[in-house]
N, C-alpha and C positions, 0 to 999 in steps of 0.2 A: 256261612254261619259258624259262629264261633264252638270250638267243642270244651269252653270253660262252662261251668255247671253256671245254671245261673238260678238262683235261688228269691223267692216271693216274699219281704218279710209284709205280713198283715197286723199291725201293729195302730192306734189311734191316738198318742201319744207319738207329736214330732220329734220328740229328744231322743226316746229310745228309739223307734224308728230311724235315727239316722244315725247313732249308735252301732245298731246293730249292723248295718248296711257298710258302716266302715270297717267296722271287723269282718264282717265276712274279705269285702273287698283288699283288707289288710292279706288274708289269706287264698288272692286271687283268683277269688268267685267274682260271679258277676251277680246285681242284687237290684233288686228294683221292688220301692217301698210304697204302700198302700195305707191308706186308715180308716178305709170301711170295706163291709166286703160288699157292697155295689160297685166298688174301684175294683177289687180283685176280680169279679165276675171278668171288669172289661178287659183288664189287663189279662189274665190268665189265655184269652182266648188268642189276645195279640200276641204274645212272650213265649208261652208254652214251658213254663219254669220244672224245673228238678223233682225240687222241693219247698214246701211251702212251712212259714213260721208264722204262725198262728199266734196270737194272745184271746183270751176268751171274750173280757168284757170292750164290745164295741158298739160305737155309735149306733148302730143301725142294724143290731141283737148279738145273739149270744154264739160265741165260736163256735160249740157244738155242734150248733145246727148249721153253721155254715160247712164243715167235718163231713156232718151226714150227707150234705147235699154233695158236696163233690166226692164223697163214695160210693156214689148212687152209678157215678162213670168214668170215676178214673182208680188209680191204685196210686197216684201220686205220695210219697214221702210225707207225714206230717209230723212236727216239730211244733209243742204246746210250750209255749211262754205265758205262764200267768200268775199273779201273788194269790190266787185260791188254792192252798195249801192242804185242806183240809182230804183224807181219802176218798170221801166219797166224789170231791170233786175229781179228781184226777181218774178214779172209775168210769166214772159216768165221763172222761174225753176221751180215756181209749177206748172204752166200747161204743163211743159215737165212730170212732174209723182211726183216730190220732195212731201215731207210729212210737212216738217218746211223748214226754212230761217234764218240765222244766220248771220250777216255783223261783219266783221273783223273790230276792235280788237273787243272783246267779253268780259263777264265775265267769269269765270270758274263756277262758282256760277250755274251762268244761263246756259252756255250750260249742265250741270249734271245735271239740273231740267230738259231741253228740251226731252237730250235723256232719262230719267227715263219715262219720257209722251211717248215718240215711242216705248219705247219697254215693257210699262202697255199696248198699245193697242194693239202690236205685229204685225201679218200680216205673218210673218214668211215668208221661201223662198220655193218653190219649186222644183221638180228636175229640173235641169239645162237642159235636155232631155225631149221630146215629141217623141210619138211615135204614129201614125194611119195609120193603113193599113198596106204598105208595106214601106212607109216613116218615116224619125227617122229625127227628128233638135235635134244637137245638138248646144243647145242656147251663152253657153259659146266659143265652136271652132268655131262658126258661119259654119256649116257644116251642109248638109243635104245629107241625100243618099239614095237612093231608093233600096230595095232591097240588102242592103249592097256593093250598088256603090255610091261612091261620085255623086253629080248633080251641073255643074257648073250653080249658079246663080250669075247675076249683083248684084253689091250694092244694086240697088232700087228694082230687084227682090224678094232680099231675105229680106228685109223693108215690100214689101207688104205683100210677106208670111207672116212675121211675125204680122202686121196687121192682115189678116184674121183668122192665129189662136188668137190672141188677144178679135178679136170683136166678 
């Protein structure tokens, strides 16, 4: 395994997406680019990235909560790229879990200094799985099973689960 950072950009838009993935890459990261976070789910589990670059408005909902969810199990890095400028949005993404705040258009300059700052303090990710007792989450398939049977939980079920393993 290679020990160059390798970094997630979660972007829905292929221009910047492949932008951003060549400047990292200019800067001899490693970058592997997504445009929904049903993609990042799969990929995250597979890559086990650094750090993650986030943009808020995507196909298939709002960055935030994608934020919340993967701080519910990991401490992963995150990096918000987005043209919502306004404060109360960029509140409401670092108190959903976000590490930095980014507003579109950007310099190049300055996002390669920001991510260099996330990934000197690191945080790193962990397995994508839990396991106690006789119950296993799996964080990425949003799946839990008991004794190696699936358990159907609600949306807000499986929110609080993961709340309580969190807190």
């Amino acid at each position: 395994m290679s020990d160059v950072a390798l970094v997630m950009v979660l972007e829905d838009e292929p221009q910047i997406r492949n932008l951003l993935c060549d400047a990292l890459r200019e800067q001899q990261l490693r970058c592997v680019g997504v445009g929904s976070m049903e993609a990042a789910r799969v990929e995250m589990a597979r890559v086990l990235p650094q750090l993650l670059v986030v943009d808020l408005g995507l196909p298939d909902g709002d960055g935030r909560g994608f934020i919340s969810e993967l701080r519910a199990w990991s401490e992963l890095p995150v990096l918000v790229l987005s043209a919502r400028s306004q404060e109360q949005e960029k509140i409401a993404a670092l108190d959903a879990g976000a590490d930095d705040y980014l507003v579109k258009p950007f310099s190049r300059g300055e996002l390669l200094a920001r991510v260099r700052a996330l990934l000197r303090r690191g945080g790193g990710q962990e397995p994508p799985q839990l396991r106690f007792g006789e119950v296993e989450v799996d964080f990425v398939q949003r799946r839990v099973c008991r004794e190696g049977i699936e358990v159907h939980l609600t949306p807000i079920e499986y929110r609080l689960l993961c709340a309580l393993i969190a807190g």
